[in-house]
N, C-alpha and C positions, 0 to 999 in steps of 0.2 A: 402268367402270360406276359409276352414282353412288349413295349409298346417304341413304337418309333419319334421323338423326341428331337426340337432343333435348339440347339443351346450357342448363345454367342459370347466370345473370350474378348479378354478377359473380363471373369466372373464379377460381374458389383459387388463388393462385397457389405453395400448394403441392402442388398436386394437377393441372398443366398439361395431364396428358396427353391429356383428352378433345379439350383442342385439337390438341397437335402432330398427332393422329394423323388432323385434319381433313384429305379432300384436293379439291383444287379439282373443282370441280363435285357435291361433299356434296351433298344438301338438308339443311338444317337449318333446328329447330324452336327458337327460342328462347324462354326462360321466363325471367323476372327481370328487373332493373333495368335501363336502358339510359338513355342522356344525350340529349338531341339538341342539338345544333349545327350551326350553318349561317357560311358565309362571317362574316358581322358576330361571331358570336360566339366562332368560332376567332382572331380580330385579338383580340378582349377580351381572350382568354386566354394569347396570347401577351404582351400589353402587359401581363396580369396577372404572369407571371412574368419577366417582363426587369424589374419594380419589386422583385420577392424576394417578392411577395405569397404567396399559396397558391392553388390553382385550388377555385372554387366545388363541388367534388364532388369526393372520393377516386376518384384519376385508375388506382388501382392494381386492376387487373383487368376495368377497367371495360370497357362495350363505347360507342360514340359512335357514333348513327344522326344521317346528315345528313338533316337535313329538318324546312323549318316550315309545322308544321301547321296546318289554318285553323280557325277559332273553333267549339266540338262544335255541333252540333244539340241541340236538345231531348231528352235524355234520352244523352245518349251523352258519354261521355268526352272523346273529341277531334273533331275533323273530318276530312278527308280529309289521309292521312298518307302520301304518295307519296314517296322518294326525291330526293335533288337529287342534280344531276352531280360526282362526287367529284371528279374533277381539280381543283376550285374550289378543295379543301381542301389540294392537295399542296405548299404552301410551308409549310404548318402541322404535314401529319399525321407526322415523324419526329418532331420536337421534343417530342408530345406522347402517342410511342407511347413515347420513351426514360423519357419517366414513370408508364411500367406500363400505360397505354391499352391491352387486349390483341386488340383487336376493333373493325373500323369497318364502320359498314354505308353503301353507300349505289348508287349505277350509274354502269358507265362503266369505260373504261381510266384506270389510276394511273401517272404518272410511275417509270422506275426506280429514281428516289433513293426513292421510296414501298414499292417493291417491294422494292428490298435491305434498308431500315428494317424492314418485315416478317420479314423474313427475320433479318436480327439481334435483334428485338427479341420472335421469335417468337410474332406476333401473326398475325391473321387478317382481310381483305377482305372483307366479305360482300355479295353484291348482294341488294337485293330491285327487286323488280317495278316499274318505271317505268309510271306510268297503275294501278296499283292501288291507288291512294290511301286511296278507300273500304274497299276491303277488307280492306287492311293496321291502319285505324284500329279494324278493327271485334276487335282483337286487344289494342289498347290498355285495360287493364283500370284505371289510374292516371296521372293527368297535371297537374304542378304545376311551376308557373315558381320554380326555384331563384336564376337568376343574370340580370341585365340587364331587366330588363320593358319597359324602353323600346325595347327594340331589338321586342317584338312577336313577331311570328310566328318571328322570328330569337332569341329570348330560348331560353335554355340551360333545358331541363325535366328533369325526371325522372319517367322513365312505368316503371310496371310493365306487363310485358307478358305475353302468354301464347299459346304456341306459333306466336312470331312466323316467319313462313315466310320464308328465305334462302336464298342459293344461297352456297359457297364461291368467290369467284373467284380469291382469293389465296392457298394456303396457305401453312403455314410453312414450308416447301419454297421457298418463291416460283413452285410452279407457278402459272400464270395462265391461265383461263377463257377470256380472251382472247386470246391466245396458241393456245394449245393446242387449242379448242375448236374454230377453223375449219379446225387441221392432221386434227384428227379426220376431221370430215366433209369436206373434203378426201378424204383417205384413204379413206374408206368408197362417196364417189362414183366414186373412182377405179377400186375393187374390182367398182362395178357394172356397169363402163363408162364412165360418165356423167361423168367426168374429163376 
């Protein structure tokens, strides 16, 4: 049974526990800082630190929503702030959870080297809602391009948020949403018959 959850960024990380004791399919409410990155700008940051540079934002507790968002409307923060498909991220996302990254949001299944890097590095998967773009933006209370401009809708932001709505897919367990979630109902069709 999943439980609804408000968790604020970035993570203490001496105070981890509100995360470990996340379990996949949480709902959780997030409040605080978050990063967004997207393909173009997870390559930056890799190139940023194979040169010994530093990563454009304290990588330590932080949480990284993939997804670029399109230019606000009149009176609003951002525009339609929907999820991109995480797998895009998975040559990037260990490298840059071993440097305290403790939280990625975005949809979709994640590679096992993704999933054990979780797991080692006791971090957390989050989905949010693919096709709720609007809604999701309408959560975005702060939004300013930190790193890359050129790169656009793909440039590295920092938004403050407020009771951004996620689901746990990965916990630190490595249980997986995806995984787990169709043996469920599986199981529960099975119990009705309907197996």
């Amino acid at each position: 049974m999943s439980r609804e959850i408000s968790l604020t960024t970035p993570i203490d990380l001496n105070n981890t526990e509100t995360l470990t004791q996340l379990r996949y399919g949480d709902r959780v409410l997030i409040t605080g800082v978050i990063y967004t990155a997207r393909d173009a700008a997870h390559k930056k940051m890799i190139e940023t630190l194979e040169k010994g540079e530093q990563l454009p934002f304290d990588s330590k507790g932080s949480v990284i929503y993939y997804v670029g968002p399109t230019p606000p409307p009149p009176g609003m923060v951002s525009g339609s702030a929907g999820p991109t498909t995480s797998s895009r991220m998975d040559a990037y996302t260990p490298q840059l959870l071993d440097l305290g990254v403790k939280g990625v949001i975005g949809k979709g299944y994640r590679s096992e080297a993704v999933r054990q890097s979780l797991i080692a590095n006791q971090a957390v998967y989050f989905a949010a809602t693919g096709g709720a773009g609007v809604l999701l933006s309408k959560r975005i209370k702060e939004s300013k391009v930190v790193a890359w401009p050129e790169l656009g809708a793909e440039a590295v932001r920092r938004m403050v948020v407020e009771n951004f709505p996620v689901t746990v897919a990965i916990d630190t367990n490595g249980d997986d949403i995806y995984i787990k979630g169709p043996e469920a109902w599986k199981m529960a069709m099975a119990e009705k018959g309907n197996g």
